[in-house]
C-alpha positions as CSV (number, residue, x, y, z in Angstrom):
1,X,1.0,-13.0,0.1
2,X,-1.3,-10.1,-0.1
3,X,-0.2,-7.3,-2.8
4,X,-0.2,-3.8,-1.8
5,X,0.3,-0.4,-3.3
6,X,1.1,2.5,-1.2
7,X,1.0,6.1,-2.2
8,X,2.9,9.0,-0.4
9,X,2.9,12.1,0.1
10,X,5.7,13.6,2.3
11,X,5.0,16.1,5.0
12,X,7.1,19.3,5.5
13,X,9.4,17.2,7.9
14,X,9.6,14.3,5.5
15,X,11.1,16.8,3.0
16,X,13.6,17.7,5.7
17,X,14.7,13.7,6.5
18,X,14.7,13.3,2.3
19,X,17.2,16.2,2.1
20,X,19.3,15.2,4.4
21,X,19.6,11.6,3.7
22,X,18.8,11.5,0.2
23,X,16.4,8.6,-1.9
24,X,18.3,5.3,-1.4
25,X,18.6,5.4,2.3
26,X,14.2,6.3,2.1
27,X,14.3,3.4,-0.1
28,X,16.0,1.1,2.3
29,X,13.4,2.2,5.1
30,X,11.2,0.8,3.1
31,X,12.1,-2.3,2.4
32,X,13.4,-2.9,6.2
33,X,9.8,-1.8,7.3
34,X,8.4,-4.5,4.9
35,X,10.8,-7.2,6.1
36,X,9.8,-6.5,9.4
37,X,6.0,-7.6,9.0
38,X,6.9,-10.7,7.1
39,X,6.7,-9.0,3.5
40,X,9.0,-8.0,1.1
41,X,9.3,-4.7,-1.8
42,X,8.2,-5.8,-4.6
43,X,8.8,-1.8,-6.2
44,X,9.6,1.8,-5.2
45,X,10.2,4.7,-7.3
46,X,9.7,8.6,-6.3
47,X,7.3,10.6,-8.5
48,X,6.4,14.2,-8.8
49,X,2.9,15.4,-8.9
50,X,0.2,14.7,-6.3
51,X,2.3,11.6,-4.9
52,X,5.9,12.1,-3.8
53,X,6.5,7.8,-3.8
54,X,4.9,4.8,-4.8
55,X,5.6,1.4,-3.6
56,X,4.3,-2.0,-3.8
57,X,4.6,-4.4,-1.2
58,X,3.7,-8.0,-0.3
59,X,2.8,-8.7,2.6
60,X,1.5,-12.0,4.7
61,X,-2.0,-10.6,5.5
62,X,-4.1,-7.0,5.7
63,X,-2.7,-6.4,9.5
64,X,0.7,-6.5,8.4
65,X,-0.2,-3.6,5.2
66,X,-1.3,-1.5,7.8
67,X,2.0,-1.5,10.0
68,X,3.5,0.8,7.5
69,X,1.2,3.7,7.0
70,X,0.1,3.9,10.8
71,X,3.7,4.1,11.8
72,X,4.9,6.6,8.8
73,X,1.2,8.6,9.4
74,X,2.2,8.6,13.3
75,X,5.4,9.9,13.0
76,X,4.1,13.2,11.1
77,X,6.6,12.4,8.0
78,X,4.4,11.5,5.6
79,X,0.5,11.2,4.5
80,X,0.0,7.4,3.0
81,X,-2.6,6.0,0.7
82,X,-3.1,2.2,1.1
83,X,-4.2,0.5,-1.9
84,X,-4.9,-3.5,-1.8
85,X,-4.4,-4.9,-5.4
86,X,-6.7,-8.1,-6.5
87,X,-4.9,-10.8,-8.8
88,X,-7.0,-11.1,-11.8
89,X,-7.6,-14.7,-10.4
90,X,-9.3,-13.0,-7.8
91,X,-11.8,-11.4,-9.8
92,X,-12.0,-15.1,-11.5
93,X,-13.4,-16.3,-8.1
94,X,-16.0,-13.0,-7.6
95,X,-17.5,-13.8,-10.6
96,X,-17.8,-17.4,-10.3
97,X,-19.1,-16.2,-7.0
98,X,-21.9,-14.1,-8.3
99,X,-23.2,-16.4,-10.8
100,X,-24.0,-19.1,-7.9
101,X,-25.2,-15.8,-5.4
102,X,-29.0,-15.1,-5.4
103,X,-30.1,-11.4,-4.3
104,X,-33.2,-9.7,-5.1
105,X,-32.9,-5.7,-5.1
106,X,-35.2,-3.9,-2.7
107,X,-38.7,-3.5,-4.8
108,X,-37.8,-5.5,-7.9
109,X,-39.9,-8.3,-8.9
């Protein structure tokens, strides 16, 4: 599974829906929209400064991260920031990775 972080920012007519139906039920959006690609909430909390909610998600693959922030952005309620996080086995593999690439920068001997 693929791990991602979302960051939102609620529009004036996500304020509205939040008002009227208060944190959990935006929680339980949530989490139904991630079931519905195959993923699952790994964490949401609400947040006040430039974000109005963080969430992480896991999902099966990058097309099924993007489900989420096309639909939310579509629907005018909310301004999402998509965020893929790396497992630091990941970063294990770049580097292993870059020691057996070769590249020679333009003009360098």
């Amino acid at each position: 599974m693929a791990h991602f972080l979302y960051l939102g920012s609620y529009t004036q007519e996500g304020r509205k829906g939040l008002v009227a139906e208060g944190g959990s039920k935006r929680r339980e959006a949530v989490e139904g929209l991630a079931r519905s690609v195959g993923g699952k909430l790994v964490y949401f909390s609400f947040a006040i400064g430039e974000h109005d909610l963080v969430a992480i998600i896991d999902v099966p693959d990058t097309a099924a991260a993007l489900v989420a922030p096309l639909i939310v952005g579509s629907l005018g309620i909310a301004n999402i920031t998509t965020v893929s996080l790396l497992d630091p086995s990941t970063l294990d593999d770049v580097a292993a990775r870059i020691k057996k690439t070769t590249y020679r920068a333009p003009g360098a001997n």
